[in-house]
N, C-alpha and C positions, 0 to 999 in steps of 0.2 A: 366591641360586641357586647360584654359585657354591662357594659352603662348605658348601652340601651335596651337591651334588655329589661336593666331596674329600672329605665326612667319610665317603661311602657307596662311594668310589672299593674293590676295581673293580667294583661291584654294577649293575646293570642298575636302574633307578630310573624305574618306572612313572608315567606323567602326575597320575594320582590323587594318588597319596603327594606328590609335587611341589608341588601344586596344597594339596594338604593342609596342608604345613610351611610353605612360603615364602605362601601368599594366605591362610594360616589356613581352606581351605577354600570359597572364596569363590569358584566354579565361574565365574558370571558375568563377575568380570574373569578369574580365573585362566587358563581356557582359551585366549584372544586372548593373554594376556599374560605366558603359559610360553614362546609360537613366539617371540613379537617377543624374551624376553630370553636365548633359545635363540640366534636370530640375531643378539643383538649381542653375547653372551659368545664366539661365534664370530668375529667380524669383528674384535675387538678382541686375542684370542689367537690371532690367527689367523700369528703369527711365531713361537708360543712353542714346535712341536712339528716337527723335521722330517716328521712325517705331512703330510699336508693337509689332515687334519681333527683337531680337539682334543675335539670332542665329538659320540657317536655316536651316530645315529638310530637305535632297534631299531624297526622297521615295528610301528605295532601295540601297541606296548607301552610306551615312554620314552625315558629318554636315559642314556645313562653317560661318564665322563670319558676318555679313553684316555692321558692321561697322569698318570703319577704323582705323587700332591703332596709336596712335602716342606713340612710346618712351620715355620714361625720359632719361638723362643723365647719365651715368655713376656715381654713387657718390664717389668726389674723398676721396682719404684715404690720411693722413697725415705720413710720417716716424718719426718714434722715436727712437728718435738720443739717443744712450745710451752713457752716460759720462767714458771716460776710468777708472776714481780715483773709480769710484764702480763695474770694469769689474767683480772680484773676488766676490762680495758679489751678481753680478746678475748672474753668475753660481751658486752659491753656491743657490740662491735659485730656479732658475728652475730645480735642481735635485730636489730639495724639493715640487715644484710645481709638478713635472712631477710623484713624487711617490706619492703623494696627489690625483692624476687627478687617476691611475692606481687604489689606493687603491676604490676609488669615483664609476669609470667606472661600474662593477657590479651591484650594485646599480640602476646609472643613466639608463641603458638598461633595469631592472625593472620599475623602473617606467614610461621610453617610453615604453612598452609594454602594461603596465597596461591602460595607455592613449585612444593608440590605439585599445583595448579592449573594452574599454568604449565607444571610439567615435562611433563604429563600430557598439555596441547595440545601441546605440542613431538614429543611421544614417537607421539601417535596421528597428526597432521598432516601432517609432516614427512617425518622419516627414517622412522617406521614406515608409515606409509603403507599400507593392505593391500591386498594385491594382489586384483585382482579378475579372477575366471577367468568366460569365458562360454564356455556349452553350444552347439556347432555340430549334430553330430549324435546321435542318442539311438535310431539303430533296434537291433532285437537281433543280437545275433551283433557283428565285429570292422570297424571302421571305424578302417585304418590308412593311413598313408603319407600323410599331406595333402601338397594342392599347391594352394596358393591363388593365384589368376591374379594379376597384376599390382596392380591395383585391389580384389582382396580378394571382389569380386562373385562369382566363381563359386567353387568347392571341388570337387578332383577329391579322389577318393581310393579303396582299394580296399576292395569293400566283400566280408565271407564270412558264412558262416551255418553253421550244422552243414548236415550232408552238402547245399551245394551250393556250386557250385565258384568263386573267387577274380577277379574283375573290377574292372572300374575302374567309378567312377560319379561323376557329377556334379551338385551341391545351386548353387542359387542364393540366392545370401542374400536377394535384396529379395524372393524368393517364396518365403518361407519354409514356409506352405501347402500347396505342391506336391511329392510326391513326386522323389526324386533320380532321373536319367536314369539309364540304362545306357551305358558308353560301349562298351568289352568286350565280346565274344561267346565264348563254346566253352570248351571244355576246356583253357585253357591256363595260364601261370602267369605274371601280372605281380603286378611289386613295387609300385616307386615312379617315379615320372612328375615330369616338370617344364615348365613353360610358357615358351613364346619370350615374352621380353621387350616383344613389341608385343603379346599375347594374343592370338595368332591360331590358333598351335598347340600342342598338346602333344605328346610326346615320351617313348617310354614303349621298355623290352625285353620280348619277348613270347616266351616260351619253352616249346618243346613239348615235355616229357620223354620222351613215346612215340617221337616222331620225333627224339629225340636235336638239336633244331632251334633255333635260337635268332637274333631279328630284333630291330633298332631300329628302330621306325615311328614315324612321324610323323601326326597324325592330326589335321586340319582341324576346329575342335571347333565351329564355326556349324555345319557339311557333313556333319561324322561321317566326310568322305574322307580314306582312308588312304596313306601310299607308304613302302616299305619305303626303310630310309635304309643299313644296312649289315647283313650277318650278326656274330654276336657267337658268343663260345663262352663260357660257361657253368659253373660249380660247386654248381648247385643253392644257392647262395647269396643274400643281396639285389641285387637288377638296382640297384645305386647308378649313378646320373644327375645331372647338371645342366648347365648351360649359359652360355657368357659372356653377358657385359652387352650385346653388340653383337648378341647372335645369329650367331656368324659361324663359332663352336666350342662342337661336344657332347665332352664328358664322361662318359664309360662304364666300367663297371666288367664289366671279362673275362675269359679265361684263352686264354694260349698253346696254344697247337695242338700244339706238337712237347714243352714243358718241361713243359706244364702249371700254369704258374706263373700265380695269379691276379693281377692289375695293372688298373691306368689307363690308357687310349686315348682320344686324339683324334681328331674325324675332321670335318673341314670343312666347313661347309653352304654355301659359295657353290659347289662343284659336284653336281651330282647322279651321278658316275663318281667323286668322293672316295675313299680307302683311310682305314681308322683306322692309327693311326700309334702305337706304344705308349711312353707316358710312363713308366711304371714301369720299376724296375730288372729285370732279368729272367733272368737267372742270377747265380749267387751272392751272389743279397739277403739280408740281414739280417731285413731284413721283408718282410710282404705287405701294398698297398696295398687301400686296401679305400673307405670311403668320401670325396666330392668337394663341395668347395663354391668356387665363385669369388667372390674379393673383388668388392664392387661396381664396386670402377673395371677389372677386370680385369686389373690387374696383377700378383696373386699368386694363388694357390688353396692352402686349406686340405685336406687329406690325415688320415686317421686311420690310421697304421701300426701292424699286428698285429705283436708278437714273437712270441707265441704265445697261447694261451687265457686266460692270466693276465695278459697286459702288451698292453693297445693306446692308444694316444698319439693326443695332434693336431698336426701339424707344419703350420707355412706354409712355401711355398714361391714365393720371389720369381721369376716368370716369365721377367721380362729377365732375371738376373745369373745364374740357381739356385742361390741362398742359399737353404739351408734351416735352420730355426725350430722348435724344440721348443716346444710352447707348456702342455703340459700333462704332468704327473707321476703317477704311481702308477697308472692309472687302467688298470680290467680288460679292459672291454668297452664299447665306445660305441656308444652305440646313437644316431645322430642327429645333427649341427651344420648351423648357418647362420648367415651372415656378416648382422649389422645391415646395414641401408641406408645408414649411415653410414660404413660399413669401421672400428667404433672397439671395438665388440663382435663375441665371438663365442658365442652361446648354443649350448649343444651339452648331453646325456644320457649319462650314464652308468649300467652296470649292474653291481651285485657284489654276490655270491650273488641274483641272480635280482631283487635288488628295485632297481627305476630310482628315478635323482632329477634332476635338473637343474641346470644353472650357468651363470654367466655370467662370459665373461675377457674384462677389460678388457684390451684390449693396450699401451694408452699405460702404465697403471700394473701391467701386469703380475697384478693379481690377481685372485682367483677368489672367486665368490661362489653360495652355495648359494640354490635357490629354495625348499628343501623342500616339493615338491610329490610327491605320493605316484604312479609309475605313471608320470610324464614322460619323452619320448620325441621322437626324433625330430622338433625343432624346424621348421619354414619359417619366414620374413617373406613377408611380401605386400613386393615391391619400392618400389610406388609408394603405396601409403597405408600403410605400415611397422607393419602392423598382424601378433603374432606369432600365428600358430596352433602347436599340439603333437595327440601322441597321448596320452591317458593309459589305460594299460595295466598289470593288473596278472599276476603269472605263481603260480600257486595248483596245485601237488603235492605230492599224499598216497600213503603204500603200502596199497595195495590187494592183495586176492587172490582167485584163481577156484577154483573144486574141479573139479579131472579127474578123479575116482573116476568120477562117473557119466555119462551120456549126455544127462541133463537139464541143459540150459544155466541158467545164471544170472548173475545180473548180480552184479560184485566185489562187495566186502566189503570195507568200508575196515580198515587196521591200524592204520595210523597215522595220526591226521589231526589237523591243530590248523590257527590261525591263521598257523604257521609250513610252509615246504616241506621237505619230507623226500623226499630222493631214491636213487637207485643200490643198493638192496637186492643184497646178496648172504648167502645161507643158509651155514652150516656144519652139514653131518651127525655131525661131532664135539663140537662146542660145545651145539651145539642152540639155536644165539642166529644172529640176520643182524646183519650190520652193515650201515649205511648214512651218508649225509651228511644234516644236519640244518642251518638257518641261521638258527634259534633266537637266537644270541648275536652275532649282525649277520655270523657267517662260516659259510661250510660247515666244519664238523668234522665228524670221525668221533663217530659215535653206535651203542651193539649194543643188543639188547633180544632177550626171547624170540619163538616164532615168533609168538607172538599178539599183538606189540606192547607186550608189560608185560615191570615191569624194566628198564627203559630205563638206559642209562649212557653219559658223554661218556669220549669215548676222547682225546680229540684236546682243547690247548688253547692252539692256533697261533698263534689271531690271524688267519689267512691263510685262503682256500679251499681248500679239499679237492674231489678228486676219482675216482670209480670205485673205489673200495673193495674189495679182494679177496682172501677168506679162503687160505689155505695148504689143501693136502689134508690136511693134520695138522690144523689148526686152531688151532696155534700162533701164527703170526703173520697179519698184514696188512697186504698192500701198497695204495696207492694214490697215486695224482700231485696234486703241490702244487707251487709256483713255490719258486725258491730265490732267498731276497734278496740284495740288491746283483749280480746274476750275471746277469740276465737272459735266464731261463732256465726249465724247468722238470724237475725227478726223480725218480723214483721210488723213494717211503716205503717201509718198512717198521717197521713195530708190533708188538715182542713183547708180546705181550698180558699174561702173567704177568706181566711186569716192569717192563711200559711202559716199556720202555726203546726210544727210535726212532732207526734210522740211514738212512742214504742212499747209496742202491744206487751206486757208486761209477763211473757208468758217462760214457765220453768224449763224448756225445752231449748235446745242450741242447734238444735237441725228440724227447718221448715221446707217446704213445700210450696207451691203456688196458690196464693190467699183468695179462699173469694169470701164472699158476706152470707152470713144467717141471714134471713126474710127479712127481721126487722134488723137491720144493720146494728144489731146490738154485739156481733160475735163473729169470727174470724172464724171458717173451714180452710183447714188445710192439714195437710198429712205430715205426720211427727216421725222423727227417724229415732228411733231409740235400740240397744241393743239387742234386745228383744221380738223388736216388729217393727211394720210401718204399716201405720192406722190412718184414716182420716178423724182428726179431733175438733170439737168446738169449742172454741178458746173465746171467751170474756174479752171485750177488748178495753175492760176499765179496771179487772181484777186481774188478769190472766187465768182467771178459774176454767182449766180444761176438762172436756169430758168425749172418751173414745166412743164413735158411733160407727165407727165398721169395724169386723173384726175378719177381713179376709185381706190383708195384703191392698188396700186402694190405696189411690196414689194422686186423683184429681176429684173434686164434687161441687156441684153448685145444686144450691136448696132453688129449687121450681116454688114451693109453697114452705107456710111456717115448718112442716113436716115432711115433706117426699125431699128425697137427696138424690140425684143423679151422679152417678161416680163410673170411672173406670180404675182401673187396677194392671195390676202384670199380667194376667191372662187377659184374651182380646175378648171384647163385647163391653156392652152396653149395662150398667146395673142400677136397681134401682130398691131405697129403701126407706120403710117409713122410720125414723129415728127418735116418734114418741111411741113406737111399738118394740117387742122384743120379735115378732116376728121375724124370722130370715129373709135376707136378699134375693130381689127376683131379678132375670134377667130381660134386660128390657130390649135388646137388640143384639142378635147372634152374634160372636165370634169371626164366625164365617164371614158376615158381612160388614163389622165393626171392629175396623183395626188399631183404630188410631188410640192413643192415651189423650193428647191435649187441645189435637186438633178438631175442635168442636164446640157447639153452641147450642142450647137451648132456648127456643121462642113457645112460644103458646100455642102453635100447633106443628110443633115437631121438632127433628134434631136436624142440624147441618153436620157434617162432619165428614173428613177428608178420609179417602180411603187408599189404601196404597198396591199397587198391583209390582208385576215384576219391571213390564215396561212400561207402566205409564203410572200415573195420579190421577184420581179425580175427584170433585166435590158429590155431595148425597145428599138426599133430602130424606128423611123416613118420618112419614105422617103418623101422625098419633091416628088418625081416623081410618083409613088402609090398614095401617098395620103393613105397610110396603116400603120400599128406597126407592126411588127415581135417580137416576144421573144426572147433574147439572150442566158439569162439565167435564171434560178428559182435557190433560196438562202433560207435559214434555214430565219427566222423573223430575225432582228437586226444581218444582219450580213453587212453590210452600215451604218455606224453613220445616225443618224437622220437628223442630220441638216448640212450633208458633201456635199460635191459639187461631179463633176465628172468630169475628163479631157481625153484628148483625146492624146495619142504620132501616130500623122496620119503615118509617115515612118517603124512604126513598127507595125503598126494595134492592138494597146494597149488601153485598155482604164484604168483610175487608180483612185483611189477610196480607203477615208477611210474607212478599216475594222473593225468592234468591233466583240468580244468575248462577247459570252452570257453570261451577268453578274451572277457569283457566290454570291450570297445574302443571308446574315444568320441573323436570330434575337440574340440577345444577352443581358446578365444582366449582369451591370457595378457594381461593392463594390469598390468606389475611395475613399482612405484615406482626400481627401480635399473636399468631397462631406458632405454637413451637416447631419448627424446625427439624431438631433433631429426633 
């Protein structure tokens, strides 16, 4: 496996072909026994690459090497010269050798059989062991966030469906039969929830976007009786939650009031008049805390710190001393951890470019080991029967397009669609080609193609994720954001496309935003995160010479002329500003009617942009001339990526946009042979 592997290095090498050369084809063992020697060429190489991984999962398609092989030499072989004066006695004994070897052979083929008998119980038995995953829930629509009680008996979790809205429910294992309660009522938005350690209540943030509102309740789950426990403030982010071992401390995830800084709060449950109390850092942090787990004896808790969109970690942090503990490397986005009941593991989820997998760190020996499970997510243990459930989810976007010529609505038109996800379309009127990100070759890279999807070309061959992609008004280059190694960091690319040749926008700042271009493509807008604010700035893209042109919290802008800047921000609407004026920002499109941050586009006589209702989405048009919105089209909820753009092919009256699939989401129970036991 191995040597072919290197001889096909750096080629993407499909399970078939694998399955083909190394089992001669032989599906039946092959397939079982591609994973098992997938996971132990892993475990064993598992020192030989500073990456942290040596061999890479493409979703869907195979495996390739990520490190380069070198060769050894040939080893030569020496001839042996046989002396004539014994020609006769060296016949005479290789008949004798050769009826020796004959008489031997029987034998020898017994006992290579017997071997590979042996190996074969060792290998299935033993250390291979496979894992065995059972189905908890299976209704349609997104069954996320499990919280299994104590004992494992009940399963809360939140359940969605297309257009109806997001609550918590609860499945009893011994009555399987029976449909899952509803715990949740109304219009509002919870995540994830966790159970008091005696199972008596659960514990959930309830947050009301309309009313800008956001509570920790506590909810009596015999009773279904509620009692609000604190107010929280909110980032439209995951409500991350848990609780100590004693029950005596909640764990919440919030944001400052005055900095805005999301962090970590505790807040007391032996009083009922408690304040949360904030654990995280909270002005000039390096990172932002985001999700919580406490060790089972309560003496530490596990922390996942964001650097930014490309670097988030898991740190321990020892409670008595505050010693804090890197415990994990390279890793993008975690989707997920929880602490074994034995405090000896930590399984936890990771996601990069979009496809989740699973791990397990051992902390006595420090190492890491993959479950390859496809869609894994956000782990729990059951505390007291140390039984693991996960979510397995998978994230599936294609480009899509609508036609605004006519009056007649219709449903997209996919462009682009495979088993892979293709995201961030942006069109050039020069080129006549979009570019976009693809993660075809296990990363986001830059990928262009014509407007109909054909002609496809990689731009990009990083290694790394790519992000927001954006043509020059020339058409000459393109920038977009990628992390910068060892720097911890991320900056904004640019791509002469003629010449491929790529440099980096030379700018003082280590936290960007989504790039778009000054009028004459001399300068980079995008919004700066510093501890202090997040501005939209105009960055040099030869000097890095920045200069702050909003001073109200925006977060996306594209310059219409050398001077008018169209921006949104964290409050909703539309804004609009001249940036060779000192004049204040005007609001160029309500609140009320303009929701979105990034999904949107400006043309010459007006804005597109997507608007989000409770049950539904739809596209808009608002004329500069009117002064109105019109409806284009009404869309199923989550049928637009969240945080996707929107472009415009003006010659063909298209507008293009990434599509998601309404995520199919199942809870699940993990038995992994490398999961502790005791």
């Amino acid at each position: 496996m191995l040597c072919y592997l290197a001889k096909n290095y750096p080629r993407v090498i499909p399970r078939e072909e694998l399955i083909d050369n190394v089992w001669a084809g032989n599906y039946y063992v092959g397939e079982k026994a591609l994973t098992n020697a997938i996971w132990h060429l892993r475990q064993k190489l598992s020192g030989a690459n500073d990456e942290d991984e040596v061999i890479d999962t493409i979703r869907k398609v195979g495996y390739r090497l990520l490190i380069e092989p070198h060769w050894l030499s040939p080893v030569e072989t020496k001839k042996i010269i046989v002396n004539p004066v014994d020609n006769k006695q060296t016949k005479k004994q290789k008949i004798i050798n050769r009826k020796s070897i004959n008489q031997a052979l029987p034998y020898l083929l017994l006992f290579i059989v017997a071997i590979i008998i042996l190996w074969q119980n060792i290998f299935t038995q033993t250390e291979f062991k496979p894992a065995n995953i059972t189905q908890i829930t299976k209704a349609p629509g997104s069954e996320l966030f499990v919280a299994p009680s104590p004992n494992a008996e009940l399963i809360v979790y939140r359940w969605a469906n297309v257009n109806t809205s997001e609550n918590l429910y609860i499945t009893d294992r011994k009555q399987p039969q029976l449909p899952a309660q509803q715990l949740t009522f109304g219009n509002i938005d919870v995540n994830m929830s966790v159970w008091s350690n005696d199972g008596k209540y659960l514990y959930y943030a309830r947050t009301d976007n309309e009313n800008h509102s956001c509570e920790i309740i506590r909810i009596k789950v015999d009773s279904h009786q509620e009692r609000k426990i604190t107010d929280c403030a909110v980032d439209n982010g995951y409500s991350y939650i848990d609780i100590s071992p004693d029950d005596k401390t909640l764990a919440f995830h919030g944001v400052d009031k005055i900095t805005k800084t999301p962090g970590i709060y505790f807040i007391s449950l032996l009083s009922p008049n408690s304040q949360p109390v904030r654990f995280s850092c909270e002005i000039n942090c390096r990172y932002r805390d985001r999700d919580i787990a406490f060790s089972p004896d309560g003496k530490a808790i596990a922390i996942t710190k964001r650097l930014n969109r490309f670097n988030e970690n898991i740190f321990i942090v020892d409670l008595q001393n505050n010693i804090i503990e890197k415990v994990t490397e390279g890793e993008e986005d975690i989707v997920g951890l929880t602490w074994h009941p034995s405090g000896e593991q930590i399984i936890y989820a990771a996601q990069r470019a979009d496809t989740r997998q699973g791990f397990i760190y051992e902390l006595s020996s420090q190492k890491k080991y993959r479950l390859d499970i496809e869609g894994f997510s956000f782990p729990k243990f059951s505390k007291k029967s140390r039984e693991l459930f996960f979510q397995q989810r998978t994230e599936q976007y294609h480009l899509a397009n609508i036609d605004i010529s006519t009056q007649i609505a219709s449903s997209p038109f996919p462009v682009i669609q495979s088993d892979f996800n293709h995201a961030y379309p942006h069109y050039s009127t020069m080129t006549k080609r979009m570019v976009y990100v693809s993660n075809e070759t296990g990363f986001y890279e830059l990928w262009s193609a014509d407007n109909n999807g054909k002609n496809r070309k990689q731009l990009t061959h990083l290694k790394q994720n790519t992000r927001f992609p954006r043509w020059s008004h020339d058409g000459e280059r393109i920038a977009f954001l990628a992390p910068v190694e060892h720097k911890g960091g991320d900056k904004v690319h640019i791509l002469d496309v003629a010449t491929q040749q790529l440099s980096i926008v030379p700018s003082q700042y280590k936290a960007h935003n989504r790039p778009t271009w000054s009028f004459d493509d001399n300068a980079i807008i995008s919004a700066i995160y510093t501890d202090e604010h997040t501005d939209l700035y105009h960055i040099n893209i030869t000097d890095g010479a920045a200069k702050r042109i909003t001073f109200d919290g925006a977060r996306y802008g594209i310059m219409t002329s050398a001077s008018n800047l169209l921006y949104t921000k964290i409050e909703n609407g539309l804004w609009q500003k001249d940036i060779t004026a000192k004049n204040p920002s005007l609001k160029k499109i309500s609140g009320e009617l303009f929701t979105s941050r990034y999904s949107w586009t400006a043309e010459n006589d007006g804005i597109y942009f997507k608007e989000n209702n409770a049950d539904h989405i739809q596209i808009n048009f608002y004329s500069y001339k009117t002064q109105q919105s019109s409806t284009l089209i009404k869309l199923p909820l989550q049928t637009i990526k969240y945080s996707g753009v929107l472009t415009i092919i003006p010659e063909h009256k298209k507008l293009i946009f990434t599509q998601t699939h309404f995520p199919q989401a199942n809870i699940k129970m993990l038995d992994h042979p490398l999961i502790d036991k005791n």
